[in-house]
C-alpha positions as CSV (number, residue, x, y, z in Angstrom):
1,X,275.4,9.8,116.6
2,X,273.7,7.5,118.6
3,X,273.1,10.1,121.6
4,X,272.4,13.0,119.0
5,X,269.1,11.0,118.2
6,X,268.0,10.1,121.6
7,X,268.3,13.6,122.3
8,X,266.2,14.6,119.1
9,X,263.2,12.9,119.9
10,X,263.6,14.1,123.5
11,X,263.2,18.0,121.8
12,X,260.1,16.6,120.2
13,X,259.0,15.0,123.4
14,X,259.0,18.1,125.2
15,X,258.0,20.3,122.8
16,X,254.4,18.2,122.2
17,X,253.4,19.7,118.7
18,X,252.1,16.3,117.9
19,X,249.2,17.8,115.5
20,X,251.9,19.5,113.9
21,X,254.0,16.2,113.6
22,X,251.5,14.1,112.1
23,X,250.5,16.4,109.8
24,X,253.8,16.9,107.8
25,X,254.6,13.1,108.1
26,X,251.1,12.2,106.6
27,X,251.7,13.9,103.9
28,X,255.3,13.6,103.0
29,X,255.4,11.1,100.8
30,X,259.2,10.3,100.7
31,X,258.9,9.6,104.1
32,X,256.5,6.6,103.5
33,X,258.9,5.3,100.7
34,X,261.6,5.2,103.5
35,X,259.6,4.0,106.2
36,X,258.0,1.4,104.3
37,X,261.6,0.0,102.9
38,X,262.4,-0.3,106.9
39,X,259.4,-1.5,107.6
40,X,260.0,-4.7,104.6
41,X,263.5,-5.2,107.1
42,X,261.1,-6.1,109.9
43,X,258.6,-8.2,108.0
44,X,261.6,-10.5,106.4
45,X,262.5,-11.7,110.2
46,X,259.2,-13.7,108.9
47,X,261.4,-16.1,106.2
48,X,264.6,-15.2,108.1
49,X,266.2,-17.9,110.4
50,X,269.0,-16.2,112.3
51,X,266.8,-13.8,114.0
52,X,269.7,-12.5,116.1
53,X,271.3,-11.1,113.1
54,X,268.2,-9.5,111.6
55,X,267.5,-8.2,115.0
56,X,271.2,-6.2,114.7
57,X,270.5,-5.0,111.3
58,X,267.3,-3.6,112.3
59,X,269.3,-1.7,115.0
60,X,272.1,-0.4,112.6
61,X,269.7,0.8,110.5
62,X,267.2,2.5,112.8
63,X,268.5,5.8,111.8
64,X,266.3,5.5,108.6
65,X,263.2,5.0,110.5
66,X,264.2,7.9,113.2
67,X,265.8,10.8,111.7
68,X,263.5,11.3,108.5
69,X,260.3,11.5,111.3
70,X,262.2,13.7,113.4
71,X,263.6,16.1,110.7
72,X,260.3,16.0,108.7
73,X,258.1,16.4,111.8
74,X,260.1,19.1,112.7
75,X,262.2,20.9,110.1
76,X,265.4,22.3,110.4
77,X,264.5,26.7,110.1
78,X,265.7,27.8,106.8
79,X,268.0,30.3,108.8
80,X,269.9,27.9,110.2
81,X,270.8,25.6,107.4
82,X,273.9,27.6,106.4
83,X,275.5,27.1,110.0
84,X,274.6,23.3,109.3
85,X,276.4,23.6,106.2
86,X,279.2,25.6,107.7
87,X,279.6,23.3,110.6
88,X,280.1,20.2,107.8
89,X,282.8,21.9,106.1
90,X,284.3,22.6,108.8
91,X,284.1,19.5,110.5
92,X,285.6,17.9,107.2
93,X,288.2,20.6,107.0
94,X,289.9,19.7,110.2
95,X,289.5,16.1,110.4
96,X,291.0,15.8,106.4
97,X,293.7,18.3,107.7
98,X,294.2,15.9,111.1
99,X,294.1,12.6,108.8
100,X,296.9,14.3,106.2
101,X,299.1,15.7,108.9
102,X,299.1,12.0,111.1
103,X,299.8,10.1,107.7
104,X,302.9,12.2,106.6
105,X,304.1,12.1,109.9
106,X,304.0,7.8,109.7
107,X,305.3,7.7,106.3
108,X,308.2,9.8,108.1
109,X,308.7,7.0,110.9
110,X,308.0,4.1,108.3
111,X,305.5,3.3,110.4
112,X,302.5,3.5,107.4
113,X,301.4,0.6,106.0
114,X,298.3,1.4,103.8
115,X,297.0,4.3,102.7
116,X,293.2,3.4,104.4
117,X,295.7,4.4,107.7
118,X,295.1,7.4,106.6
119,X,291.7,8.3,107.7
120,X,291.5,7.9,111.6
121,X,287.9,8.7,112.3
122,X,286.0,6.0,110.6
123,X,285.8,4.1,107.6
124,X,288.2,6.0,104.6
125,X,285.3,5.1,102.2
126,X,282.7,6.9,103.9
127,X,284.9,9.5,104.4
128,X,285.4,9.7,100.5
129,X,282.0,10.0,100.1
130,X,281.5,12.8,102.3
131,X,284.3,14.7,101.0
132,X,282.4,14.2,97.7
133,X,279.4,15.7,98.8
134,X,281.2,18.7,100.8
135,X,282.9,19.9,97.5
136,X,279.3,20.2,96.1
137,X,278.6,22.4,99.5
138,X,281.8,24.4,99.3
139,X,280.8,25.4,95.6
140,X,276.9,26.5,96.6
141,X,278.2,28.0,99.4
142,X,280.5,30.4,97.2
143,X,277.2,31.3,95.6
144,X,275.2,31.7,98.8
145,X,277.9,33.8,100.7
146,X,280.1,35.3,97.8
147,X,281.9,37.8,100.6
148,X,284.0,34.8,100.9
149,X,284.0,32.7,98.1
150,X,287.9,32.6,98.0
151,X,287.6,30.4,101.2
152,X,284.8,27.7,99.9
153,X,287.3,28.0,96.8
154,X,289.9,27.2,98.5
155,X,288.7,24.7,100.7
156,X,287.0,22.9,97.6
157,X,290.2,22.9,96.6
158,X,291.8,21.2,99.3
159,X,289.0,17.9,98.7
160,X,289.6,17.9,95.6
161,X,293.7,17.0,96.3
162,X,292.9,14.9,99.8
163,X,290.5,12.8,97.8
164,X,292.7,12.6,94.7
165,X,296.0,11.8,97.7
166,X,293.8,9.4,99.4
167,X,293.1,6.8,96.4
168,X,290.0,5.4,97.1
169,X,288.4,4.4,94.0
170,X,284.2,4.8,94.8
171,X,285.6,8.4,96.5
172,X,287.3,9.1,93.2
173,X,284.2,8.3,91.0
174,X,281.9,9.9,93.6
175,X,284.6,13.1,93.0
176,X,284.1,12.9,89.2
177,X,280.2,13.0,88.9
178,X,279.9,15.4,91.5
179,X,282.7,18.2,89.8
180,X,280.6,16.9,86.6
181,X,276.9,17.6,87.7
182,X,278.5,21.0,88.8
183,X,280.1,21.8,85.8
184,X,276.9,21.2,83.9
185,X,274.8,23.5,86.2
186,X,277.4,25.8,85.8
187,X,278.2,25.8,82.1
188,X,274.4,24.5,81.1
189,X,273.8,27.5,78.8
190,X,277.4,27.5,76.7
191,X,277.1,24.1,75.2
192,X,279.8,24.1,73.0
193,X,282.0,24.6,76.4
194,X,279.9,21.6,77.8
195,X,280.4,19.6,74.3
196,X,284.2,19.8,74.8
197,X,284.2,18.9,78.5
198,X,282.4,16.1,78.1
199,X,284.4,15.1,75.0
200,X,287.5,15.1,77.4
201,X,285.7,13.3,80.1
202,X,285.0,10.0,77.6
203,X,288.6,10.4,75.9
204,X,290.3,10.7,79.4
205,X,288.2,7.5,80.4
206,X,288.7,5.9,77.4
207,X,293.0,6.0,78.1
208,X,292.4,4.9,81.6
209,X,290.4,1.8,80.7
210,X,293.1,0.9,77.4
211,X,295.6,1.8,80.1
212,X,294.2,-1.2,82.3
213,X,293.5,-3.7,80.4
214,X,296.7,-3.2,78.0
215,X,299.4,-6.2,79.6
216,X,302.1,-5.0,81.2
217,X,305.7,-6.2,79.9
218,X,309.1,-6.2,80.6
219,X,312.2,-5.4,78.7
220,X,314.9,-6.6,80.6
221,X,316.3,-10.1,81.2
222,X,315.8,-11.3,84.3
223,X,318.6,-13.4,86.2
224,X,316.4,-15.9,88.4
225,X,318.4,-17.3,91.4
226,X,316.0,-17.9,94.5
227,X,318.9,-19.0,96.7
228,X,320.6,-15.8,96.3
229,X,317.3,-13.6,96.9
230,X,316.7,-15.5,99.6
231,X,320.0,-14.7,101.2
232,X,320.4,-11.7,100.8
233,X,317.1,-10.2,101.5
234,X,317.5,-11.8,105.1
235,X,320.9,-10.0,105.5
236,X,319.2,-7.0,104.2
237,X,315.6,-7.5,106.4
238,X,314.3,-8.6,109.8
239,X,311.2,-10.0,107.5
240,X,312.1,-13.0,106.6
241,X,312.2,-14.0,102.8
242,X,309.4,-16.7,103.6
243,X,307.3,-14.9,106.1
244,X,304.6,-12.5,105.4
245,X,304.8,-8.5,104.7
246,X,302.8,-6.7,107.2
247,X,299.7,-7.0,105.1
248,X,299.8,-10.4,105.5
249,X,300.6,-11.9,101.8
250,X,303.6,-13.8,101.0
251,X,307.0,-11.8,100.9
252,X,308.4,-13.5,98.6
253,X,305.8,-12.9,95.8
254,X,306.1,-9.2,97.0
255,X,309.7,-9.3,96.6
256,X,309.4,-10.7,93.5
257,X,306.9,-8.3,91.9
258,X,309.0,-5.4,93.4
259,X,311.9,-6.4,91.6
260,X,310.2,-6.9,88.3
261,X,308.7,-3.1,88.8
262,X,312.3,-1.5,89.2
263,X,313.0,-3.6,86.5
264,X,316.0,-5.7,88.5
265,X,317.3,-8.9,88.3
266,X,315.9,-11.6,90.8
267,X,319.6,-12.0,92.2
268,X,321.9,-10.5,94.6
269,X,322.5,-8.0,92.8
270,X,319.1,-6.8,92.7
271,X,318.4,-7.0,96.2
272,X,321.5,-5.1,96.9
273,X,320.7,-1.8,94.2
274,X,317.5,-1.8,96.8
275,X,317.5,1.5,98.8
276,X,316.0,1.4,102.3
277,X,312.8,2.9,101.5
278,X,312.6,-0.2,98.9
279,X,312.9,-2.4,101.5
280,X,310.3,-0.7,104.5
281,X,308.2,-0.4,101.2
282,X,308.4,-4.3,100.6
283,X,307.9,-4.7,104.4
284,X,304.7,-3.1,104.2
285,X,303.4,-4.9,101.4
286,X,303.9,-2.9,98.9
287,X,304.1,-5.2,95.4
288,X,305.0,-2.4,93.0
289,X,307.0,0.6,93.0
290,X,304.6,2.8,91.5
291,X,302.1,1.8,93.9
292,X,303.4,3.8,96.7
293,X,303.4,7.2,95.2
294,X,300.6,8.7,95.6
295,X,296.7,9.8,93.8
296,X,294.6,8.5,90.8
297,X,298.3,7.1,88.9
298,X,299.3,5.0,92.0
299,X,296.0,3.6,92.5
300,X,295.3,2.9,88.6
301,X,298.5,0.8,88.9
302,X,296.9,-1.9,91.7
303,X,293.6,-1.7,89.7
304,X,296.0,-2.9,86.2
305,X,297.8,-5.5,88.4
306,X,294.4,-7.2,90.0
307,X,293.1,-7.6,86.5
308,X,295.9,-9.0,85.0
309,X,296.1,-11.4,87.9
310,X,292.8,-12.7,88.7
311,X,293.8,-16.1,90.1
312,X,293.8,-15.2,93.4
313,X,291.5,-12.0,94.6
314,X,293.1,-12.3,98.4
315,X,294.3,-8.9,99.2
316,X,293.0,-7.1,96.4
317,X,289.9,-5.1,97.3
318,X,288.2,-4.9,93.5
319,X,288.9,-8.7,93.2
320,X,287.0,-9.3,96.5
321,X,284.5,-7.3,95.2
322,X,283.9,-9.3,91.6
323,X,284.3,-12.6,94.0
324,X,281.4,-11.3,96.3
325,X,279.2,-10.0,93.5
326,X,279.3,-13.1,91.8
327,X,278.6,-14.9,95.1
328,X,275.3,-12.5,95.5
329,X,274.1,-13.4,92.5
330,X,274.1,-17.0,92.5
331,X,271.9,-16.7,96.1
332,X,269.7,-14.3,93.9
333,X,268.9,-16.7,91.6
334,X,267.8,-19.2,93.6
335,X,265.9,-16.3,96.0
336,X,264.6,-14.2,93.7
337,X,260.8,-13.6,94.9
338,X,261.5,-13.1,98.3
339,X,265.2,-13.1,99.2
340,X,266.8,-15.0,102.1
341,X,265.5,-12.3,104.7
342,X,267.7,-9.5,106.4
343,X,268.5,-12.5,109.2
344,X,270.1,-14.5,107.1
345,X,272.4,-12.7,104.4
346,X,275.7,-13.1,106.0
347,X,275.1,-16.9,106.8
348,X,273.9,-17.3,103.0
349,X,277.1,-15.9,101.7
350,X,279.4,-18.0,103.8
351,X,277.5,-21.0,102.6
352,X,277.7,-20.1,99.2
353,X,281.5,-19.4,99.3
354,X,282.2,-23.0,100.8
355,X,280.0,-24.5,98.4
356,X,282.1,-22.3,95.6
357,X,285.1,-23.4,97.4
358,X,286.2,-20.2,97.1
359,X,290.1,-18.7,97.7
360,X,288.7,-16.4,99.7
361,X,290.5,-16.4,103.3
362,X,287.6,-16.1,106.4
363,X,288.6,-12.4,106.6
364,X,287.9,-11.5,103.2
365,X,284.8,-13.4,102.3
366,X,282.8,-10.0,102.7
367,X,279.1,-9.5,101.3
368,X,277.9,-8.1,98.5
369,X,279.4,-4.6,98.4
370,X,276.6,-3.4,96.6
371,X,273.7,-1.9,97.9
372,X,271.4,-3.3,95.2
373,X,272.8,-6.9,95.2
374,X,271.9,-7.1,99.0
375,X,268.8,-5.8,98.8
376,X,268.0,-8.0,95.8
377,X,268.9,-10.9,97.6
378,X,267.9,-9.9,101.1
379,X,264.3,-8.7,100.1
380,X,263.7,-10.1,96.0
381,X,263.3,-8.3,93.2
382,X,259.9,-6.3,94.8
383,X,262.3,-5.3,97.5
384,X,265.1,-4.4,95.4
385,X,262.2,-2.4,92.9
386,X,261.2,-0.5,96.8
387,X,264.3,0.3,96.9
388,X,265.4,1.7,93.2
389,X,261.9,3.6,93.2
390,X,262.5,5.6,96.7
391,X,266.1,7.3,95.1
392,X,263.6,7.6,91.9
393,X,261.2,9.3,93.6
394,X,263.7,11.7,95.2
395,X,265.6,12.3,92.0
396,X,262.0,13.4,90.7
397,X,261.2,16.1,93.0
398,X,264.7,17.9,93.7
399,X,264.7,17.7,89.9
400,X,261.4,19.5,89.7
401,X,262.2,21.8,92.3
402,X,266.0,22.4,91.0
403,X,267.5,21.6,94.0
404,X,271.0,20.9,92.8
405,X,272.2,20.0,96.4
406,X,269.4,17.1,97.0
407,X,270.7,15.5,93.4
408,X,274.4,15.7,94.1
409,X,273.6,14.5,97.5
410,X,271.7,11.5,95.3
411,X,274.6,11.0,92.6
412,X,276.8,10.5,95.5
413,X,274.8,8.1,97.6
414,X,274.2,6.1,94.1
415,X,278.2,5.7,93.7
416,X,278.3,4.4,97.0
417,X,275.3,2.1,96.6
418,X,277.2,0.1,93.2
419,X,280.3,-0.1,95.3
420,X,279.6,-0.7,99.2
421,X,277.0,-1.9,101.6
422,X,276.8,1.8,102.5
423,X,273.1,1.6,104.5
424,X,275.2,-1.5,106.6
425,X,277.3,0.8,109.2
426,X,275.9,3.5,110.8
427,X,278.0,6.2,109.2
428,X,276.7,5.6,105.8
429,X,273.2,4.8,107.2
430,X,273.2,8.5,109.0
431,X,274.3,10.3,106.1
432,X,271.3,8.5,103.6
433,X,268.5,9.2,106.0
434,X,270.1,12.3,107.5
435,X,270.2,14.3,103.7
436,X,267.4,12.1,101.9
437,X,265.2,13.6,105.0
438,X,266.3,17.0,104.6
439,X,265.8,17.4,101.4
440,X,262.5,15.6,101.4
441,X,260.3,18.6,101.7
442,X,261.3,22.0,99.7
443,X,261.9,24.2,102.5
444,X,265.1,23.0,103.6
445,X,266.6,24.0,100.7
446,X,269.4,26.1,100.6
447,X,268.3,28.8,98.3
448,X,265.4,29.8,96.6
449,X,266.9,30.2,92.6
């Protein structure tokens, strides 16, 4: 990505259309909007004390001050943007294929350990979100290029089921309000169709959340003898009973919680009616049964579990999360105008979590996890309005225009925004400024209806 850019403004370089260039960045005003929210990253170093680390943040997220002036002075011609399209499916077509294949192929060999394994390329949750977005390009591209409609079915298809197989939660959501938005444009002129959708949509929500928050209980009569677990899950394992699974929590709690799932006696006799998968599951960390199946049921039953067992969010991803955003907005509240600065955020949240004395281990005591949070705290409440107002702004204009691609493109970045520090890693970071650019100025759109 890195060398992609360099080579950009190198094309611009040598092409010396400045006139040109200054003219469609003066009067784009998304552009300013973005500019201007990396410009308020440079002028925090002003309240900021750890310069170094503002000074890295300002380099992770150059791509938001680079690639909206080089697409914007220079767009991409309309003619190409389905080959750009084409080449993003594609890419996403064979990397999900590569990422399935490698993962069956370790669950074969016991050699998986969590599903995240299973995308090789970068981070699985920025992968979820572009799988998100590339369903909403396989279904405008069956519009655009109906001679093979079947295909962008097919492949929209295939999204659908790797994001559904892949359990990540913000992918999951990001899935749902983007096969929603479509259905809407789609169905926008039978309401009565739309009516019953959406009625679906809030019951099928409704179970889910009853579903989690409903206590789980257990019907048979446990026969508790430690001593005999203990033996006989060391005959039975090279893990010992008080070691640690391979991801890192205690076995015996996973033991224990395994057991209780099958509904077996904490005995012997429960560690011997065990198969062998049980055990390499156990191994690997795996706490409940129905947790290593696979899709929207396996992950539901972690999400039921953390919530039911709050006292100690190590291990459990939407527990860290709470844990951080709870952290981010105690800083807020004593940082409101201003914020701490983009130097100082990371050393703001460890000193808040060992004031907190909080459970959190030194590898889980991440930031905020939501774009909004960090930006609230990093910047204030003016920086966290800059921010709100630019993905208003946007909203505004591919609304007016109808340019269903810029607000799925939005409704997906927003998903990521409430769950992850997505503008923090340059894969995220590309994907904002690379899209919010493009669709910035109307023609780059893919179609004219």
């Amino acid at each position: 990505m890195s060398i992609t850019l360099f080579l950009c403004i190198g094309n611009l370089l040598l092409e010396m259309d400045f006139r040109a260039y200054w003219k469609r960045i003066k009067e784009n005003h998304l552009l300013h909007l973005i500019l201007g929210f990396y410009l308020l990253h440079l002028l925090s170093l002003f309240w900021s004390e750890n310069i170094a680390y503002g000074l890295n943040d300002l380099r992770v997220k150059a791509p938001l001050l680079v690639i909206p002036v080089i697409l914007i002075a220079k767009p991409i011609a309309k003619a190409n943007l389905k080959w750009l399209y084409l080449l993003l499916i594609v890419s996403l077509l064979i990397t999900s294929l590569i990422n399935f294949c490698s993962y069956q192929f370790s669950l074969a060999n016991h050699t998986a350990i969590d599903i995240r394994e299973l995308s090789l390329f970068g981070s699985h949750i920025r992968y979820g979100m572009l799988l998100s977005f590339g369903l909403g390009v396989c279904f405008f591209l069956s519009r655009e290029l109906k001679k093979y409609s079947l295909i962008w079915i097919f492949i929209g298809a295939w999204f659908i089921f790797y994001t559904y197989y892949s359990q990540i939660l913000s992918g999951l959501i990001a899935l749902l309000v983007v096969i929603t938005i479509l259905v809407i444009f789609h169905l926008k002129e039978r309401k009565w169709i739309l009516f019953s959708v959406f009625t679906l949509v809030i019951f099928g929500i409704s179970a889910i959340l009853f579903y989690i928050f409903t206590p789980k209980t257990t019907t048979h009569k446990q026969a508790n003898n430690i001593a005999e677990v203990r033996s006989a899950w060391n005959k039975r394992s090279p893990y010992a009973f008080d070691s640690l699974d391979l991801k890192k929590q205690a076995l015996k709690t996973t033991l224990t919680r395994y057991l209780d799932s099958k509904e077996l006696p904490h005995n012997d006799l429960g560690i011997s009616a065990l198969s062998q998968k049980d055990v390499h599951n156990i191994e690997n960390g795996y706490a409940d049964v129905h947790e290593t199946g696979f899709g929207f049921a396996a992950r539901m039953y972690g999400v039921r579990y953390q919530i039911q067992h709050s006292q100690n969010p190590n291990g459990h991803s939407l527990l860290q999360r709470l844990e951080s955003w709870h952290t981010a907005r105690q800083i807020i509240q004593k940082n409101w105008l201003l914020g701490v600065g983009a130097g100082d955020v990371a050393d703001e949240f460890e000193k808040k979590y060992n004031e907190n004395k909080s459970l959190l281990i030194k590898e889980n005591r991440i930031r905020a996890h939501n774009s909004y949070l960090t930006y609230c705290l990093s910047f204030g409440i003016l920086g966290l309005l800059l921010f709100v107002y630019l993905q208003f702004a946007f909203f505004f204009k591919q609304f007016k225009e109808m340019n269903y691609l810029g607000i799925l493109f939005l409704s997906v970045s927003i998903v990521s925004f409430l769950l992850e520090d997505t503008l923090e890693t340059q894969t995220g970071v590309t994907f904002f400024a690379f899209f919010y650019a493009l669709y910035a100025i109307k023609e780059t759109r893919l179609n004219d209806n």
